[in-house]
SELUMTOR-9451 format. One record per residue (C-alpha): residue in one letter; x, y, z. Coordinates in pm, whole numbers, padded with zeros to 5 digits, always signed. Example, Ala and Ser with C-alpha at 12.3 -4.5 7.8 and 13.67 -1.06 7.14 Angstrom:
// residues 2
A+01230-00450+00780 S+01367-00106+00714 
END
This chain:
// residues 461
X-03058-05206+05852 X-02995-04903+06092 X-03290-04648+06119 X-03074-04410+05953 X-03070-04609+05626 X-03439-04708+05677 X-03534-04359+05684 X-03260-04321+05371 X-03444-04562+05158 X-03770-04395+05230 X-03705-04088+05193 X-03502-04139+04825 X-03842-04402+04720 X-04014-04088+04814 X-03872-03880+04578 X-03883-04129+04293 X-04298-04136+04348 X-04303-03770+04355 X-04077-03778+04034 X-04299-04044+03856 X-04665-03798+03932 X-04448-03512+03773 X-04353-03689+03500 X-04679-03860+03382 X-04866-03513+03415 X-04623-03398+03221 X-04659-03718+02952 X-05007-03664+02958 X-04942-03273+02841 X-04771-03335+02538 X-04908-03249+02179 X-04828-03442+01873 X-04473-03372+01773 X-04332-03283+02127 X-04010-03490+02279 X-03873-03572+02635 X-03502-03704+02711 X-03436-03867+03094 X-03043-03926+03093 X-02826-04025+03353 X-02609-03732+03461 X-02323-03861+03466 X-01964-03820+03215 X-01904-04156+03035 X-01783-04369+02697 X-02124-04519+02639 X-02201-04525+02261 X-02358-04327+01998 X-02656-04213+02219 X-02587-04342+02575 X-02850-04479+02865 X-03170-04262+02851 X-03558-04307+02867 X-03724-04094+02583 X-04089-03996+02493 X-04219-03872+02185 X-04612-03776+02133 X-04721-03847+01743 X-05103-03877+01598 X-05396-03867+01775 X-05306-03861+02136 X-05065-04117+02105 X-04728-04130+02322 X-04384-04338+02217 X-04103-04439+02508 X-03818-04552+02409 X-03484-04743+02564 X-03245-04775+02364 X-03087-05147+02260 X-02723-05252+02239 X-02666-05141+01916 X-02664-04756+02021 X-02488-04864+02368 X-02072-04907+02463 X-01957-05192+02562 X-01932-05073+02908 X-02351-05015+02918 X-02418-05255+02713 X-02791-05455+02847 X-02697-05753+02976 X-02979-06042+02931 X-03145-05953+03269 X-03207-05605+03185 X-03367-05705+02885 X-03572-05988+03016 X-03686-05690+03237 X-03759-05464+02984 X-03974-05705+02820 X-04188-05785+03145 X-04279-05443+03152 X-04437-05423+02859 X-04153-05279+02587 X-04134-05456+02273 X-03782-05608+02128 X-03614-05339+01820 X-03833-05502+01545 X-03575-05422+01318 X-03142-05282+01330 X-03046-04918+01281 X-02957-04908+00873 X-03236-05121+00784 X-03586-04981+00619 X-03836-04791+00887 X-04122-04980+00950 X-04389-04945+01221 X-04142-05061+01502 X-03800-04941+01617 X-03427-05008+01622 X-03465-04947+02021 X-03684-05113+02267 X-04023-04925+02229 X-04340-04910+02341 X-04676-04712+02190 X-04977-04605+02454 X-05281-04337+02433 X-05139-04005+02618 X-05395-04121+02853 X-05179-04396+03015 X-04944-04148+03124 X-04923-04300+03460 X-04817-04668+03329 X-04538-04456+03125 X-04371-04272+03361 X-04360-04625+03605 X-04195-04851+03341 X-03985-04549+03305 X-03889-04493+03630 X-03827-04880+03687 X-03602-04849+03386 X-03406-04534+03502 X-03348-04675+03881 X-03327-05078+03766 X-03150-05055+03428 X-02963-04750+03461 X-02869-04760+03840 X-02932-04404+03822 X-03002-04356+04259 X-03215-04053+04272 X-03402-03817+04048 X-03139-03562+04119 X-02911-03774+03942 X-03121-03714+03593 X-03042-03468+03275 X-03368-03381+03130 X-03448-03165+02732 X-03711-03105+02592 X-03738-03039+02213 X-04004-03061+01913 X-04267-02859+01847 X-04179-02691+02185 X-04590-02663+02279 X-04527-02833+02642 X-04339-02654+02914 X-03983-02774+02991 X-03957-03049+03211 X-03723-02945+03505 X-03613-03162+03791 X-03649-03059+04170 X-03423-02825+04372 X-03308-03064+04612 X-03532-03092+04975 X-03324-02895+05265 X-03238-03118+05553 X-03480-03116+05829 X-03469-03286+06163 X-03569-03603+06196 X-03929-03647+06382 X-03922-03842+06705 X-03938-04241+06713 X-04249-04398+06697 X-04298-04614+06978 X-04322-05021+06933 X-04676-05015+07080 X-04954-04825+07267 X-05203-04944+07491 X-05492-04703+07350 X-05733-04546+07540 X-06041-04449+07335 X-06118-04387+06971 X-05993-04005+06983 X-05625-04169+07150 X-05637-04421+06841 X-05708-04127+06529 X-05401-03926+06696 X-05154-04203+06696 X-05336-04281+06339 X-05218-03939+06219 X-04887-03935+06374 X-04787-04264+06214 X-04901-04098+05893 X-04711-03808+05934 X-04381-03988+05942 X-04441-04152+05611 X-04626-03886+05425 X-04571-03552+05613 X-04872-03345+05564 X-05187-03550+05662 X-05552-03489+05501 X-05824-03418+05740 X-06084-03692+05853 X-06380-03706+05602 X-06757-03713+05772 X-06724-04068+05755 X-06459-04067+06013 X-06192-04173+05749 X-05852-04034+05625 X-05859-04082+05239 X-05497-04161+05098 X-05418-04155+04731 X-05228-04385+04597 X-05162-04428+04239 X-05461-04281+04141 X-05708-04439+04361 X-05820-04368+04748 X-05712-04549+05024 X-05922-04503+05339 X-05797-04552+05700 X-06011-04538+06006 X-06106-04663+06305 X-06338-04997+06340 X-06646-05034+06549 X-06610-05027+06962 X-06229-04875+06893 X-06118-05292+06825 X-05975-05270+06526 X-05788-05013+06262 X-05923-05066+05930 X-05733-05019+05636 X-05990-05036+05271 X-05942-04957+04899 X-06211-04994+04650 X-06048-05125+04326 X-06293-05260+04068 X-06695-05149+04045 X-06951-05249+03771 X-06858-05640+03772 X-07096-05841+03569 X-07019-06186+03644 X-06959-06237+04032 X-06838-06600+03965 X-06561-06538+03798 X-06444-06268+04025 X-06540-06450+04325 X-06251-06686+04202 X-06008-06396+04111 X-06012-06247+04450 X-06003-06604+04614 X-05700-06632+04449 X-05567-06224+04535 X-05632-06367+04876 X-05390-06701+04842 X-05115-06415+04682 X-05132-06177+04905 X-05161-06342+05252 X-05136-06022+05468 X-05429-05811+05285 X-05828-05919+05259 X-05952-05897+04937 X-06374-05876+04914 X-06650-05894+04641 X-06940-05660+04754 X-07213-05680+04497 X-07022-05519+04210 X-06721-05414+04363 X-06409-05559+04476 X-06191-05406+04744 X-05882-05460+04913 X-05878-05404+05267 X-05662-05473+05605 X-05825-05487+05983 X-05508-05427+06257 X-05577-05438+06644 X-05602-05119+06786 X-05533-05171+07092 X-05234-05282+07125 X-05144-05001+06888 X-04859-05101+06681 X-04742-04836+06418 X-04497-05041+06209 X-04808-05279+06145 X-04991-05014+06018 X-04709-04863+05803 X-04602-05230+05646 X-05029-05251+05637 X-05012-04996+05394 X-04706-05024+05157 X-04837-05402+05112 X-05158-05172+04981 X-04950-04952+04804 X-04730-05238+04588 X-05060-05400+04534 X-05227-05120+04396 X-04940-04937+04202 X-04944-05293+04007 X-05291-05236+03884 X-05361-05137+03525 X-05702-05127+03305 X-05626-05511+03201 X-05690-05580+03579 X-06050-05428+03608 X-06144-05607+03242 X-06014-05959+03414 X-06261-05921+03701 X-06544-05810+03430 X-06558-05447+03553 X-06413-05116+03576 X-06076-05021+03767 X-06259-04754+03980 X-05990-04420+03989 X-05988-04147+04218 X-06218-03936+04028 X-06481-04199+04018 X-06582-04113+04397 X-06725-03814+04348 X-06568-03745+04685 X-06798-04001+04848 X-06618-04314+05078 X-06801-04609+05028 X-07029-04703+05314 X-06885-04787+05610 X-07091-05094+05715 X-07007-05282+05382 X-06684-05441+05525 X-06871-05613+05843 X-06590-05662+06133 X-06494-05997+06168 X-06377-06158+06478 X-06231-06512+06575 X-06566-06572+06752 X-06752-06538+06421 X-06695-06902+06336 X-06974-07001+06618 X-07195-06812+06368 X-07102-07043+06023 X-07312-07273+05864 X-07262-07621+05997 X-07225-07774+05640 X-06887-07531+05590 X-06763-07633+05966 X-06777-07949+05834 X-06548-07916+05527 X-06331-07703+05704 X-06343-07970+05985 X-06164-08228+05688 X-05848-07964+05655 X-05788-08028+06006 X-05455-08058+06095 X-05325-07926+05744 X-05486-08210+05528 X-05585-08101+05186 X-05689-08451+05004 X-06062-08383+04988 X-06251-08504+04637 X-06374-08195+04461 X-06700-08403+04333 X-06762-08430+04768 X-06700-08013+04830 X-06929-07963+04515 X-07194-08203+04691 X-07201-08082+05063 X-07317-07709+04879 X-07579-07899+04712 X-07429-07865+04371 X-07509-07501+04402 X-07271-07245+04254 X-07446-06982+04454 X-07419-07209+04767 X-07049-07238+04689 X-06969-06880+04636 X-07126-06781+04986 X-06933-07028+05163 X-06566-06903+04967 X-06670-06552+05094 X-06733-06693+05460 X-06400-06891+05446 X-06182-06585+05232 X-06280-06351+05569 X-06233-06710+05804 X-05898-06693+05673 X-05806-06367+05636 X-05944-06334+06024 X-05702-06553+06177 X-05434-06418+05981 X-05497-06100+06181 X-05557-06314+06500 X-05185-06413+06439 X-05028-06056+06411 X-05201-05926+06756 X-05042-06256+06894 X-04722-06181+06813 X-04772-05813+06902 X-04829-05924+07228 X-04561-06195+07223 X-04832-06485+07258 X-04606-06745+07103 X-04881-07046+07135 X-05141-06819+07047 X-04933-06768+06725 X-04937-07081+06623 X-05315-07166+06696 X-05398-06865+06485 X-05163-06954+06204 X-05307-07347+06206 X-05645-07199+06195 X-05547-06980+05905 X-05396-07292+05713 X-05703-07463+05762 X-05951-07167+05594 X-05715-07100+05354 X-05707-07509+05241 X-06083-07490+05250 X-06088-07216+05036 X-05918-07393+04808 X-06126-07719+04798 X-06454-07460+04714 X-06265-07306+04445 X-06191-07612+04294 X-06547-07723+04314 X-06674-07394+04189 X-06459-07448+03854 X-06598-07823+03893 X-06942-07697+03841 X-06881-07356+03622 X-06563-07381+03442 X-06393-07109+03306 X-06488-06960+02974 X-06298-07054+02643 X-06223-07386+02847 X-06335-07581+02518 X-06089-07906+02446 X-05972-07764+02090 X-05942-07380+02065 X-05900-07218+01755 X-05671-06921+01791 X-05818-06642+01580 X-05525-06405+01383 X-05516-06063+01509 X-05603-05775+01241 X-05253-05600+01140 X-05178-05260+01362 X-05212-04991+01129 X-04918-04853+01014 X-04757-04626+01290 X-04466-04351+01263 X-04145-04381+01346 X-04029-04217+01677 X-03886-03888+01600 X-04018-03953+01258 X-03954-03592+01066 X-03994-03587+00655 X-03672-03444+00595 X-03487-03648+00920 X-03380-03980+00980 X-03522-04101+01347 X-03265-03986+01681 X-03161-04373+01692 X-03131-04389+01322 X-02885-04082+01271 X-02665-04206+01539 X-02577-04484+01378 X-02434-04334+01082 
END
């Protein structure tokens, strides 16, 4: 790919995230009775009612999206099992029932009911929809109306951007020379992703926001390092259980660090600095950026806490001295009874009883959480170790760092498996009773109006 089209794709991704704020503050907005259409705007045979995304706000605070299904769709749209598979793995439910039979709580089209207040997971499934359903390429390539009770403000798309320059090439690496030299090359790499750049907090950090939660980027002790850290989760009540959550985020998601700190889990990144290398730090951050535009309340209730939002800073970075910088000399520093079980993944071996790991902590669930934290930062450590040897074209030192990685990351494993050894999972019973659920009360029917059949209803007389 040429840096023409790189710049292309980023620049049209762009537009799609500024689309997708717009469009869930304008979600959140709407009063019970109010509708939005997203169409493709384009001039084609497609059915009754045609490709589209709609919302429709009903009771109290509720919102309604809606895709429509085959039977309002041409032959030449029609969704083909893919797009429906996809539909379905982000969260919309199958038409519980076909256009000319009896209204019930459901819909003839693929539907979906959430409080007003998840605008933000709205306008993403519908913007995945519009750009991996539709094909439609850009939000410029959207018909929107508005109708209803006409209380929120018409939803209008963008005048396109005007053409400007391009800003010059960042270069492939920079031997720093002091903190100040590493915060401007910090900003500069910034500014070709995001254009305007906030100013540096009192903390010494730049806070990015990223769908809906703060992103901080700064500088690491004695200029080494350029640290990357998102708190994502705060008031976690059982620390086991996310101890083995995030030692799993950590297997997933190789490149990032993920970190329990009394109640809080964060996800956080530590680059050399010197080398300076400002792809690392842009790839750094969209890893952070998929990761977190992912999240969703269910996330912070599986680690037994909170998902902590933008607003739940008060403005305030978390301290800086509760990530600790780690370094490949740190391991001189380990207890010798975790050297020793990483010591038996030497050389990539993994067979190690569980009932042995379990023992060598002294049957101590405590014992064994402290060591998964030591190893989870081991790991994530030479990971990093790896990247500044391939910065610097180290191709031995590569491959050292990597087989130390494997090893941590195999010894994480073993105390993982010994942790569920010794506290396993709740609801792990051997017969489990599934309990019904209570009926959903009964809900209207999109575009429900007394004296109207529904939009997907009338279209299919």
């Amino acid at each position: 790919m040429t840096d023409t089209e790189s710049r292309f794709d980023r620049d049209v991704d762009r537009s799609w995230s500024e689309f997708r704020a717009r469009l869930a503050d304008h979600v959140a907005s709407m009063c019970d009775g109010d509708g939005l259409l997203l169409e493709p705007l384009v001039e084609e045979e497609s059915g009754p009612a045609g490709p589209c995304v709609q919302f429709y706000a009903w009771g109290a605070g509720q919102v309604r999206c809606e895709v429509p299904s085959n039977a309002h769709l041409g032959g030449d749209r029609r969704l083909r099992p893919a797009d429906e598979a996809l539909l379905a793995e982000l969260g919309w439910r199958e038409p519980s029932r076909g256009p000319e039979d009896p209204e019930d709580g459901g819909s003839p089209a693929y539907w979906m009911d959430r409080p007003a207040a998840w605008a933000d997971q709205l306008a993403a499934v519908a913007v995945t929809a519009l750009r991996r359903v539709w094909g439609v390429p850009h939000p410029l390539f959207l018909r929107t109306e508005t109708f209803g009770a006409g209380r929120a403000a018409a939803f209008d798309l963008p005048a396109p951007a005007e053409e400007t320059p391009p800003p010059a090439a960042l270069p492939l690496a920079v031997e720093t020379a002091g903190e100040e030299h590493v915060r401007e090359l910090i900003e500069s790499t910034l500014r070709e992703r995001i254009g305007d750049v906030p100013l540096w907090d009192e903390d010494g950090d730049l806070a990015l926001r990223v769908a809906g939660l703060l992103v901080f980027v700064g500088v690491g002790p004695h200029e080494r390092t350029v640290d990357v850290f998102a708190p994502i989760v705060h008031n976690i009540t059982g620390r086991t259980r996310a101890a083995e959550v995030v030692a799993d985020l950590n297997r997933r998601w190789p490149h990032l660090k993920f970190v329990l700190v009394e109640d809080r889990v964060a996800v956080a990144a530590h680059l050399p600095a010197s080398p300076f290398v400002p792809a690392h730090l842009l790839t750094t951050l969209d890893h952070v950026a998929q990761f977190l535009e992912g999240l969703d309340e269910a996330f912070g209730t599986r680690l037994g806490g909170e998902l902590l939002h933008e607003t739940d800073h008060d403005g305030v970075p978390p301290p800086p001295d509760e990530l600790p910088p780690w370094t490949t000399d740190s391991e001189e520093d380990l207890p010798p009874t975790l050297l020793a079980l990483r010591d038996l993944h030497l050389d990539g071996r993994a067979e190690v009883e569980t009932r042995t790991v379990a023992r060598m902590a002294g049957d101590e669930p405590d014992q064994l959480l402290r060591f998964l934290r030591m190893s989870v930062d081991a790991q994530v450590c030479w990971q990093a170790e790896a990247m500044g040897r391939a910065a610097a074209g180290d191709g031995a030192g590569i491959a050292r760092a990597e087989a130390k990685a494997q090893e941590w990351e195999l010894t994480c494993r073993s105390l993982t498996a010994a942790m569920r050894l010794l506290v396993p999972p709740a609801g792990t019973a051997t017969t489990r009773v599934r309990r019904p659920r209570p009926s959903p009360p009964e809900q209207i029917e999109l575009f429900e109006n007394p004296d109207e059949p529904t939009l997907f209803d009338e279209l299919s007389d």
